[in-house]
C-alpha positions in Angstrom: -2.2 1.7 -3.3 -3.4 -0.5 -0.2 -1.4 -4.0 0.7 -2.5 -6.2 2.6 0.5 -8.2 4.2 1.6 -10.2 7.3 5.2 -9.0 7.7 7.2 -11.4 10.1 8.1 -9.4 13.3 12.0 -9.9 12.6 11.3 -7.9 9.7 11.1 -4.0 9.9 8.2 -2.5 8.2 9.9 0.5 6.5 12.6 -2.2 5.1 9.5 -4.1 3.8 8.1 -1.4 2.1 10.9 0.3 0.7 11.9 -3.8 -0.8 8.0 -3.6 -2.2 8.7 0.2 -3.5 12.5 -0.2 -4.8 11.8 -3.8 -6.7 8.1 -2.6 -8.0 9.5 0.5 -9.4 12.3 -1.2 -11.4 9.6 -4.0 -12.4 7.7 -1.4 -14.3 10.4 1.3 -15.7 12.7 -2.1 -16.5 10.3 -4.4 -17.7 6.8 -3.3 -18.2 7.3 0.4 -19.2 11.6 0.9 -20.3 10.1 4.4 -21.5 8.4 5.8 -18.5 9.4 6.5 -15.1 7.8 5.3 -12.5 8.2 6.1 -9.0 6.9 6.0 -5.6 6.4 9.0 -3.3 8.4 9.0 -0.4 6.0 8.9 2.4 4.1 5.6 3.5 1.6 4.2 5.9 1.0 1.6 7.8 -2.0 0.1 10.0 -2.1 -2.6 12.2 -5.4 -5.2 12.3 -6.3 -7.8 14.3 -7.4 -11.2 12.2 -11.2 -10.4 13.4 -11.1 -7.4 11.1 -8.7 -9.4 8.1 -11.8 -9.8 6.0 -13.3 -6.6 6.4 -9.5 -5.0 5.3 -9.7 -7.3 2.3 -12.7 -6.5 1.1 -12.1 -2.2 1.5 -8.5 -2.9 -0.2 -10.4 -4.8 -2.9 -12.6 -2.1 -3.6 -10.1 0.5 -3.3 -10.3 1.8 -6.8 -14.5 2.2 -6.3 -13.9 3.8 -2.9 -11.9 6.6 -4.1 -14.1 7.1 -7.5 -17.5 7.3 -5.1 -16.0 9.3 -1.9 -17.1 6.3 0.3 -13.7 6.0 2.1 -13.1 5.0 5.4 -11.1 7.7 7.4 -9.2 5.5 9.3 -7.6 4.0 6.0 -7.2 6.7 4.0 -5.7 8.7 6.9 -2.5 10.5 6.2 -1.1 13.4 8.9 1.6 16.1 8.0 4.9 15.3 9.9 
């Protein structure tokens, strides 16, 4: 999953993912799916853009899904290096 967000700088990126992870997860296995557990994997990533490129990351995060299904990702998004 790709986001797209401004996060104020007061505000710690891994706390404002692991708020998006911890209250999306209990969204769906609370109120969408009771049955099914839902979870995130631990790792994330994060890039930083300039507003020059904002439209250009909208438009690849919109067509995620497509990217992945016709191998036409762009490396620099998709990137994710072993710790």
């Amino acid at each position: 999953m790709h986001l797209g967000v401004s996060i104020p700088p007061k505000i710690a990126p891994a706390k404002f993912i692991g708020d998006v992870k911890r209250n999306s997860s209990h969204y769906v296995n609370h109120v969408i799916k009771p049955d099914f557990e839902f979870y995130w994997q631990d790792e994330y990533g994060a890039l930083s853009f300039g507003e020059k490129n904002l439209s250009a990351v909208v438009r690849y995060i919109h067509n995620q899904k497509q990217h992945h299904a016709d191998g036409t990702l762009i490396p620099a998004m998709e990137r994710m290096d072993e710790l």
